[in-house]
C-alpha positions in Angstrom: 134.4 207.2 94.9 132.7 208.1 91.5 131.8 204.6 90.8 130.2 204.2 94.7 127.9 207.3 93.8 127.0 206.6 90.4 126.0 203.3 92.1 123.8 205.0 95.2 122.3 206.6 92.2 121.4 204.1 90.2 119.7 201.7 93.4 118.3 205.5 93.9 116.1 205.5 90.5 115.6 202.1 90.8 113.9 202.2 94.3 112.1 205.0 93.6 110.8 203.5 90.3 109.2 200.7 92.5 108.4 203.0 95.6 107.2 206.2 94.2 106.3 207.7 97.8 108.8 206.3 99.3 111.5 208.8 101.2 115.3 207.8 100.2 117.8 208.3 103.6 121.5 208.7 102.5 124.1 208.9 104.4 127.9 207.8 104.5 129.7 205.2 106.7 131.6 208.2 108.2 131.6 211.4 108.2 134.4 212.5 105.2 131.8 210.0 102.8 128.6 212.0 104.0 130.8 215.3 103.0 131.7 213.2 99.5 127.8 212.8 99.1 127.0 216.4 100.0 130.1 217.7 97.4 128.2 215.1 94.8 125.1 216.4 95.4 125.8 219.7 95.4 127.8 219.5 92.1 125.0 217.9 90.1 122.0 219.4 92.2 120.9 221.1 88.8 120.2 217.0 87.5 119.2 215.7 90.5 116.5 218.3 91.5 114.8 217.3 88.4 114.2 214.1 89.8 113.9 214.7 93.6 112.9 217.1 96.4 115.8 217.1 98.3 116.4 217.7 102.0 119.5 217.9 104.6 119.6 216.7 107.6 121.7 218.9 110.4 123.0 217.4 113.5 120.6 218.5 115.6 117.8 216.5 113.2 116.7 219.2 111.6 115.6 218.9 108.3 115.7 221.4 105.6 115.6 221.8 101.7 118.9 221.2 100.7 121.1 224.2 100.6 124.8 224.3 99.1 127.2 224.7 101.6 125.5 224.0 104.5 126.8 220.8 106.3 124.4 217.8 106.6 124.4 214.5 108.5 122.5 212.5 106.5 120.0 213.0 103.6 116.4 212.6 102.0 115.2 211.9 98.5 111.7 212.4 97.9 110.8 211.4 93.9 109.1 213.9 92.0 108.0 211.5 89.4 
């Protein structure tokens, strides 16, 4: 799985690099890989807020700054760059 997200990543940077205004959607083929996102995410949130404003998206389509611990559907990377 740490190769998968080290990939999303890396197309991550790359898409934003050619679409700075461009949102990013994230999500997993199932549920348990949306959770393995959100435990990514949150575990190098520090890194990753450098780069993007990040947002969670609830299952009623909310969307929110992302907040640790708070269970998400899917996800939005905006580039700060």
């Amino acid at each position: 799985m740490t190769l998968i997200i080290a990939t999303v990543a890396f197309i991550a940077l790359d898409f934003v690099d050619r679409f700075p205004n461009a949102l990013l959607y994230i999500e997993g083929s199932t549920p348990a890989r949306t959770r393995k996102y959100q435990i990514a995410i949150s575990r190098h949130f520090e890194d990753i807020d450098e780069l993007f404003n990040i947002f969670g998206i609830t299952k009623h389509g909310e969307i929110n700054e992302f907040t640790k611990n708070v269970n998400y559907e899917g996800f939005l990377f905006k580039s700060k760059l």
